[in-house]
C-alpha positions in Angstrom: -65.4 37.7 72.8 -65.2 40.0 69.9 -62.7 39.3 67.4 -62.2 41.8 64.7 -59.2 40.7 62.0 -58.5 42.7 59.5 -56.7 41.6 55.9 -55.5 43.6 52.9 -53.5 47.2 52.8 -49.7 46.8 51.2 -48.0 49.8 49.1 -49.5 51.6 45.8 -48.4 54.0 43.4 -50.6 57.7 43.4 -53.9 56.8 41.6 -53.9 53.3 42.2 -56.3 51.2 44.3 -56.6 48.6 47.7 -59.4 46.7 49.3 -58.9 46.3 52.8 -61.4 43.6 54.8 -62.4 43.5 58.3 -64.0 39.6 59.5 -65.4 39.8 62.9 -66.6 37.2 65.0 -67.7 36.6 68.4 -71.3 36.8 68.5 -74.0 37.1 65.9 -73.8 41.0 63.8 -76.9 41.6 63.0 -77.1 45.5 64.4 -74.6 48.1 65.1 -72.2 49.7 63.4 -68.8 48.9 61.5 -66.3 52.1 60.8 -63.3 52.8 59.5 -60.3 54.6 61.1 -56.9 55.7 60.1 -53.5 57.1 61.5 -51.2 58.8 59.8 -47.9 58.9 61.7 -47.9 62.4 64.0 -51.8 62.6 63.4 -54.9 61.8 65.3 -57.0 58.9 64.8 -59.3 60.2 62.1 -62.8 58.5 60.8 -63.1 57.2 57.2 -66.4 55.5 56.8 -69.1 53.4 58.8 -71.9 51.2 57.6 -74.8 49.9 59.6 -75.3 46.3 59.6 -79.2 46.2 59.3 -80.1 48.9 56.8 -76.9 48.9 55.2 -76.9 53.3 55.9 -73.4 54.3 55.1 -70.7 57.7 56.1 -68.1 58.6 54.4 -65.8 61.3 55.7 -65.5 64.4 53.1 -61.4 63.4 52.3 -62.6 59.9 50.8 -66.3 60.5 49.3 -66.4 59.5 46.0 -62.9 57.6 46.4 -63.4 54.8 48.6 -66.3 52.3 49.0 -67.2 50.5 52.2 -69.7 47.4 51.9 -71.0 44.6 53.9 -71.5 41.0 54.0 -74.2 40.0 56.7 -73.9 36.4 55.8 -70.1 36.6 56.2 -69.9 39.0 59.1 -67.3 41.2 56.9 -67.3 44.8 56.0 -64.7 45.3 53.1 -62.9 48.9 52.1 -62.8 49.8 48.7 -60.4 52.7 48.7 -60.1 53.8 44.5 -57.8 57.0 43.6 -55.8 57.1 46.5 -53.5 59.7 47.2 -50.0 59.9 49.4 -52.6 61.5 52.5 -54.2 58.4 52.4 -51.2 56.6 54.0 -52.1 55.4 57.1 -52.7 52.5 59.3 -56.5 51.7 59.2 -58.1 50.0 61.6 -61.6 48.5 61.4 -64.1 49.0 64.3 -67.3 47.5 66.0 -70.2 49.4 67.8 -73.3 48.1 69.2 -75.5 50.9 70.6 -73.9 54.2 69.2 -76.5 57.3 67.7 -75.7 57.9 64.4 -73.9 61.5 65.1 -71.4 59.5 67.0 -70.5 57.5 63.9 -67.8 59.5 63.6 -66.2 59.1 67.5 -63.3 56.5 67.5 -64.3 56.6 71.3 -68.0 54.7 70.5 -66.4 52.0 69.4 -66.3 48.9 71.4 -63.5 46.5 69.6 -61.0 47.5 67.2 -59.0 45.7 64.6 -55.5 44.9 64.2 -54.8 47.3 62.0 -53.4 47.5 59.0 -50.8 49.7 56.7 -51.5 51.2 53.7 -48.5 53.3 52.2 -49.3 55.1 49.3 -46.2 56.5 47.4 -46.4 59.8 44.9 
């Protein structure tokens, strides 16, 4: 069974920063797809970023480029979030996801993925 458990988030100032990490476990991740999600309260389940565990190709969704980071450890089987300069909008819950056979123009698609995190909050106060 797939276990993804997720670490990190808290409460920041405007401009400040939070790494958020996402351990999975279960069976061996060597292919596929880790992605990023968040919720704000009253809003849909929106796509923050996704990394491919072979090649390493990564997606960032157009509110977080050149803000937030994702990264992966294949030895670890972890996929961390750097999230830099972040921004009251950026509060959310974020929740960390796994998919094994999804085309990359799906990468996006909460509905692709196959096991979710826990979740975590991240409240980030102007």
């Amino acid at each position: 069974q797939v276990q993804l458990v997720q670490s990190g988030g808290g409460l920041v100032q405007a401009g400040g920063s939070l790494r958020l990490s996402c351990a999975a476990s279960g069976r061996t991740f060597n292919s596929g797809v880790m992605g990023w999600f968040r919720q704000a309260p009253g809003k849909e389940r929106e796509f923050v970023a996704a990394i491919t565990w072979t090649i390493g190709i990564i997606y960032y969704a157009d509110s977080v480029k050149g803000r937030f980071t994702i990264s992966r450890d294949n030895a670890k089987s972890t996929v961390d979030l750097q999230m830099n300069s972040l921004k009251p909008e950026d509060t959310a819950i974020y929740y960390c996801a796994s998919g094994q056979r999804i085309h990359s123009r799906d990468y996006g698609r909460g509905g692709e993925y196959d096991y979710w995190g826990q979740g975590t909050q991240v409240t980030v106060s102007s």
